[in-house]
C-alpha positions as CSV (number, residue, x, y, z in Angstrom):
1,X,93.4,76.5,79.4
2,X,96.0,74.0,79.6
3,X,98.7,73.8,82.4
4,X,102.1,74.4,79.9
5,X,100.8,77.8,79.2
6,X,101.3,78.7,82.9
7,X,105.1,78.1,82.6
8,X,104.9,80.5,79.0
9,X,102.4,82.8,80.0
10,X,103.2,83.5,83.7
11,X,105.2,86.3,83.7
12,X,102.4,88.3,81.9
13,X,100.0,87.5,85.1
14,X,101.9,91.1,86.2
15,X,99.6,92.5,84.6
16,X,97.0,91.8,87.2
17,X,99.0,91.8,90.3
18,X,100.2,94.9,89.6
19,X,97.6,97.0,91.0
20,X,97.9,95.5,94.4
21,X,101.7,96.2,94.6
22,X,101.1,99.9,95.4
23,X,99.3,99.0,98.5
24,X,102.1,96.1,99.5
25,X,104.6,99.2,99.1
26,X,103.1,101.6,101.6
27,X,105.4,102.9,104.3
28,X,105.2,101.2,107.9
29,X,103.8,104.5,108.9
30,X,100.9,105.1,106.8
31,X,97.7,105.3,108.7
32,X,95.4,103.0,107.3
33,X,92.5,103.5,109.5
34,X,91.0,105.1,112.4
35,X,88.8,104.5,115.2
36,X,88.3,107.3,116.7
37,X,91.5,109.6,117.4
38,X,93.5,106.3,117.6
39,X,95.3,105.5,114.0
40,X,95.5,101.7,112.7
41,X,99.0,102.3,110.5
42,X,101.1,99.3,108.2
43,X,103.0,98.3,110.5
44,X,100.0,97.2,112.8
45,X,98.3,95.8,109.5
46,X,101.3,93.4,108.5
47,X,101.9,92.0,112.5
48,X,98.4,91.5,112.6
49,X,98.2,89.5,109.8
50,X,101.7,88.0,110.9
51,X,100.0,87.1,114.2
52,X,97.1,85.7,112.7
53,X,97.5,84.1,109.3
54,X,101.4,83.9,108.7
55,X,101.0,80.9,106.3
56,X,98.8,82.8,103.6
57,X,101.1,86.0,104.2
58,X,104.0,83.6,103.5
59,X,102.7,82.4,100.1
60,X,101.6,85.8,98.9
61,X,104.4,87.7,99.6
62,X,106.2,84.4,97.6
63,X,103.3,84.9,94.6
64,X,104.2,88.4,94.4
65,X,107.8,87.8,94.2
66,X,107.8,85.1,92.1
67,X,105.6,86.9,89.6
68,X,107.9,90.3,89.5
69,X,111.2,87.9,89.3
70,X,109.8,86.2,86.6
71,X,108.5,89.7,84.7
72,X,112.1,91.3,85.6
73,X,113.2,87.9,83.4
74,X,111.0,89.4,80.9
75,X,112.1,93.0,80.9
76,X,116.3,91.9,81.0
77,X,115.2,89.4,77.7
78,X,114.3,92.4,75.8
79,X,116.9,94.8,76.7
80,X,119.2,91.7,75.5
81,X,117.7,91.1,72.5
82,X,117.8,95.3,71.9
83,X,120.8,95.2,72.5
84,X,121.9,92.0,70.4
85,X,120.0,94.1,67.4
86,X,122.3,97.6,67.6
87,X,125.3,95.5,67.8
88,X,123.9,93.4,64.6
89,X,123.1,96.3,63.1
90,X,119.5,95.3,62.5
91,X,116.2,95.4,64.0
92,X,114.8,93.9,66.6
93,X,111.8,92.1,64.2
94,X,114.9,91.5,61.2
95,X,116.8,89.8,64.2
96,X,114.2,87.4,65.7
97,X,113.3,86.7,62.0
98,X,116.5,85.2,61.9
99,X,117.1,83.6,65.3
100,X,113.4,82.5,66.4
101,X,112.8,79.4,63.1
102,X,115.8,77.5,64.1
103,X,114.3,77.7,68.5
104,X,110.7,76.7,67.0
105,X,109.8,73.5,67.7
106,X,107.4,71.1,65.8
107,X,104.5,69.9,67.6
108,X,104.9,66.3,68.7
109,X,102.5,63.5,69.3
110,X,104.3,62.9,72.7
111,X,103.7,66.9,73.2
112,X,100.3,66.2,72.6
113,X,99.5,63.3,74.6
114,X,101.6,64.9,77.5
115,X,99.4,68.1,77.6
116,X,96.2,65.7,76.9
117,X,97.2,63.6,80.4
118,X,98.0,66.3,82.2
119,X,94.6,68.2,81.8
120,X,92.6,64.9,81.7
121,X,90.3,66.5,84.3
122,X,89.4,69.4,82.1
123,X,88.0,67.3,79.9
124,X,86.5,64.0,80.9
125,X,84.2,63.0,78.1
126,X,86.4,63.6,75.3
127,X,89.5,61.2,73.7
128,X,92.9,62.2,72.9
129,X,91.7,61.7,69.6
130,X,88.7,64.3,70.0
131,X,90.8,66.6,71.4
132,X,94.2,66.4,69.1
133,X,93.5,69.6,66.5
134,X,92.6,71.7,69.7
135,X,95.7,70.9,71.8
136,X,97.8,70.9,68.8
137,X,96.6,74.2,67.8
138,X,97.5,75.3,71.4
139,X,101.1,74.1,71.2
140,X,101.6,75.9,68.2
141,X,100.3,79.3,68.9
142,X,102.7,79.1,72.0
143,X,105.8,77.7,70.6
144,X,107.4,81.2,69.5
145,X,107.4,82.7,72.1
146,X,108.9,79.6,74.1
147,X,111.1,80.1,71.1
148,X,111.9,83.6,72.1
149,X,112.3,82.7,76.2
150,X,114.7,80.1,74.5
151,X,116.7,83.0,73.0
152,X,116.4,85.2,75.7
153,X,117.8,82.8,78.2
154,X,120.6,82.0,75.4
155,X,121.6,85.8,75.4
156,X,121.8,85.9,79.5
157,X,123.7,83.4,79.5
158,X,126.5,84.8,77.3
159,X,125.9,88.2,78.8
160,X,128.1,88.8,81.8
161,X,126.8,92.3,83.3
162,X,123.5,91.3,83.8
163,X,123.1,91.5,87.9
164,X,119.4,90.4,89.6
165,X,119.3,93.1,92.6
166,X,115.2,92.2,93.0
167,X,115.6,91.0,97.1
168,X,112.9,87.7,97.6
169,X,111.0,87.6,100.8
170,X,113.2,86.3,103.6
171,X,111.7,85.4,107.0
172,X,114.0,85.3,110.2
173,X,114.1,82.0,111.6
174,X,115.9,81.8,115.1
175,X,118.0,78.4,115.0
176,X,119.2,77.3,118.4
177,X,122.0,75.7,119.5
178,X,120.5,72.6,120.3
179,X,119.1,71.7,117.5
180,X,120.6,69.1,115.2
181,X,122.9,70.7,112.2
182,X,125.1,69.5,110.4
183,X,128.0,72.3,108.4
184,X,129.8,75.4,109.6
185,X,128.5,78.2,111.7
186,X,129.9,80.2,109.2
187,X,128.6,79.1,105.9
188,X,127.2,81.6,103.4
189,X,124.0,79.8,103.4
190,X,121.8,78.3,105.9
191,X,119.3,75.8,105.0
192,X,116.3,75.9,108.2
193,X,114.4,72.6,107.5
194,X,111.0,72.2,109.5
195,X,110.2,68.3,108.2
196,X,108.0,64.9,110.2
197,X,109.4,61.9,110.4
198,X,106.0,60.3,109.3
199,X,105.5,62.6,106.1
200,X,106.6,60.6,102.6
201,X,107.0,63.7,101.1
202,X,109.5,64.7,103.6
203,X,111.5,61.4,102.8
204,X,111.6,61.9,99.5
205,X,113.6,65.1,100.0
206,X,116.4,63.8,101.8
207,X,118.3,62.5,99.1
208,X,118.2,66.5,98.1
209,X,119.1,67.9,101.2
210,X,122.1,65.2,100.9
211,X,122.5,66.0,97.4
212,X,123.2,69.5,98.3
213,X,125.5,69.2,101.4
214,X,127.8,66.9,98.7
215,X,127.5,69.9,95.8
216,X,128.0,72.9,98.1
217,X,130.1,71.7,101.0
218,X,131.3,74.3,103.3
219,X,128.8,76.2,101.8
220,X,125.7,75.5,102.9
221,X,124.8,74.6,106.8
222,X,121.6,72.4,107.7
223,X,119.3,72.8,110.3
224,X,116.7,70.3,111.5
225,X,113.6,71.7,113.4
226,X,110.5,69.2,114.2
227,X,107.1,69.7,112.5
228,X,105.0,66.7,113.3
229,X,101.9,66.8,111.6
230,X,98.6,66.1,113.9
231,X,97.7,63.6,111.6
232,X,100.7,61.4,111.9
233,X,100.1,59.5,114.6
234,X,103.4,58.4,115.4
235,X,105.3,61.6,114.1
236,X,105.7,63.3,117.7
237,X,106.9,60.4,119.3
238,X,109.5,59.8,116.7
239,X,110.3,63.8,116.8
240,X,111.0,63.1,120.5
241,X,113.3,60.2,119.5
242,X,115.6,62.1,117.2
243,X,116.1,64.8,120.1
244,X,117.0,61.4,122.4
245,X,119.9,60.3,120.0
246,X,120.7,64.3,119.3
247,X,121.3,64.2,123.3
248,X,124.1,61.0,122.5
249,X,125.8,62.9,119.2
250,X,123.5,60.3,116.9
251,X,120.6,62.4,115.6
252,X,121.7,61.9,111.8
253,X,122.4,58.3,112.1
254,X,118.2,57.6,113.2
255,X,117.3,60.2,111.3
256,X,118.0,58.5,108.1
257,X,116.6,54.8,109.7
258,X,113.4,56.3,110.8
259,X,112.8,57.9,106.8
260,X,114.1,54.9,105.5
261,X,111.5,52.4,107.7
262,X,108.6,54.9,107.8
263,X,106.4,52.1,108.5
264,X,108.4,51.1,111.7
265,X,108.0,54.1,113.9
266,X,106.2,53.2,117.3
267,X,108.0,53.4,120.5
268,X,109.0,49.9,120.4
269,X,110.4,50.0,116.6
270,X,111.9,53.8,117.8
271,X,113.8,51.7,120.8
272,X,114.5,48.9,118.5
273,X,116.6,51.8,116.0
274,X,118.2,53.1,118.7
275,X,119.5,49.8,120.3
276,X,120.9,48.9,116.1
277,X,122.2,52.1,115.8
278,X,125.0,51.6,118.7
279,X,123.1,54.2,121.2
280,X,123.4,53.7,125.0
281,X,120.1,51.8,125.6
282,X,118.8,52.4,129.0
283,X,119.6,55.9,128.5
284,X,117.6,56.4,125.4
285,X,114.3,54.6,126.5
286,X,114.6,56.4,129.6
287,X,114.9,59.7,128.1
288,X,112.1,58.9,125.2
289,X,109.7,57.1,127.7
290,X,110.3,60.2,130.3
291,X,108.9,62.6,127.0
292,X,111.8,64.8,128.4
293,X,112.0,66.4,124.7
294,X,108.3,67.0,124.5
295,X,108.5,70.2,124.8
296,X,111.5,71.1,122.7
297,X,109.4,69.5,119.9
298,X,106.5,71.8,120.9
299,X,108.8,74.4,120.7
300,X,109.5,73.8,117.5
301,X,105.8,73.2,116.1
302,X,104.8,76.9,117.7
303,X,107.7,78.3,115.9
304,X,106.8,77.1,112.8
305,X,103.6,78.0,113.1
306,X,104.3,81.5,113.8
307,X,106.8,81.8,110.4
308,X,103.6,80.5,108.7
309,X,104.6,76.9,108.5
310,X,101.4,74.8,107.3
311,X,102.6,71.8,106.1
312,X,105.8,69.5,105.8
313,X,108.6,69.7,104.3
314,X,108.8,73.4,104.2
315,X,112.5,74.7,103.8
316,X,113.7,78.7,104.7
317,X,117.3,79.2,102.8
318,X,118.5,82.0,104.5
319,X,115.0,83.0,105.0
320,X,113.9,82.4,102.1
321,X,110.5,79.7,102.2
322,X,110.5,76.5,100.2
323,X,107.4,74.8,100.3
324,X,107.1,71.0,99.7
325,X,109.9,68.0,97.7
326,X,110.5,70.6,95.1
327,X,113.3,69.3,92.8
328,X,116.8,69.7,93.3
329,X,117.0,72.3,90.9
330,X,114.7,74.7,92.7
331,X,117.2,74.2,95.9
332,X,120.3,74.8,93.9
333,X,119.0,77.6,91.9
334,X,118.3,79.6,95.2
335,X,121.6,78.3,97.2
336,X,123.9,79.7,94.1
337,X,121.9,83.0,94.0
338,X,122.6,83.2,97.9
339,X,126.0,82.9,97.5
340,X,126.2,84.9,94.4
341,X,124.8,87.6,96.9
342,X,127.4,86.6,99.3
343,X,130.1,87.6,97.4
């Protein structure tokens, strides 16, 4: 109906995904079809649909985690609050009678008007006015439980035996030595980032990336692979470029000129960078006129492609897939849960 109940109601989608999971959880050596006395099993299923369509395999096997991590949220809540009750020595309807008013939140106008712009598109003949009492009874009906998620997350947070063993979807991304990282070999977490030098989106997550190297340190190790997009005119030259300055111990330095001056990104503006940045001239135009890193970038793009890359920035943290500028929360949370793992 409106898009805040996703965020309250999406654990409950289980419901419906459920009854694919059995078929996700058949053994690699379940036959599956036949053709003639030659057996189709799993295993050939899944690398055909590796092989074939690795970007939608990606993002359902990331649906279906996402939805069970959120239902396991669910399922810890309510052993927390069962457990809160016993050692209340109440029930568990006496206990949320006490805890959920004070979590309850009134219904704003700014709530309103918020849900109203958001969902605009759902209704395009009718005013915030018209469509006030509706919205607000919405907000209402879902502010307990938001109320009890409140609680629940309050209760987790004291508890200190609660341990998420649920493993996410990782995918095995071979980084090789030549490409441009920056942090230890050995950190706990490695952050595999497939990005275009062309792509806004892509700029606006390097403040993250930096963010992050700042917060975890020795922790965390960044990889840069190339992903210009076909539509990006100047994107595979510029790829090229940053394997030039690589080649001179500088990759970082144009890096961050070519995402700060987007707009500046033709071979002339690319020599132009280089020449600012300190790098040895003639050897830099020679090596980006000569397209001697074309096919490194290629390289990379069929890589991608075959770990179901489809569009930039997507990020693999220890093999797990981020998909587009996400905040820095969604980063972190997944980073600290890696090395949580880790330890």
């Amino acid at each position: 109906m409106f898009q805040q109940a996703a965020a309250v109601c999406g654990a409950f989608m289980f419901v419906i995904v459920s009854t694919v999971v059995p078929a996700l959880a058949q053994p690699d050596n379940k036959v599956v079809g036949r053709v003639g006395d030659r057996a189709v099993t799993m295993a050939d299923l899944d690398e055909a649909w590796r092989s074939n369509d690795a970007a939608s395999r990606m993002r359902m096997l990331q649906d279906l985690y996402d939805t069970r991590k959120r239902t396991l949220d669910i399922v810890i809540g309510e052993i927390l609050v069962e457990r809160e009750a016993v050692a209340r020595g109440t029930s568990r309807d006496e206990l949320l009678a006490q805890e959920l008013p004070s979590r309850t939140l009134a219904v704003t106008d700014d709530d309103i008007r918020q849900v109203y712009e958001q969902n605009r598109n759902a209704f395009p003949n009718s005013t915030l006015e018209e469509m006030e009492p509706q919205i607000q009874a919405f907000l209402e009906q879902q502010r307990p439980l938001q109320a009890l998620h409140a609680y629940m997350g309050e209760l987790r947070t004291a508890a200190d035996d609660v341990r998420i063993e649920l493993e996410p979807p990782r995918i095995t991304i071979e980084a090789d030595a030549n490409d441009p990282a920056f942090g230890s070999e050995s950190a706990t977490v490695e952050i595999v980032e497939f990005s275009d030098f062309q792509c806004p989106f892509c700029e606006s997550l390097t403040g993250t990336l930096k963010q992050l190297k700042t917060d975890y340190g020795n922790d965390v190790r960044l990889v840069f692979k190339d992903y210009p997009l076909p539509n990006h005119a100047e994107a595979f030259k510029a790829a090229e470029a940053g394997n030039c300055a690589h080649e001179q111990g500088k990759f970082w330095e144009l890096h961050d000129v070519m995402f700060s001056k987007q707009s500046e990104l033709e071979v002339a503006d690319l020599k132009r960078h280089a020449g600012e940045l300190g790098l040895d001239q003639a050897s830099f135009d020679s090596c980006l006129d000569s397209g001697r890193f074309a096919d490194a970038v290629s390289a990379d793009l069929r890589l991608g492609q075959g770990v179901g890359v489809s569009s930039t920035p997507t990020v693999f943290i220890n093999g797990r897939a981020v998909m587009g500028a996400v905040p820095y929360e969604v980063f972190a949370e997944i980073i600290q849960d890696e090395i949580d793992r880790g330890r």
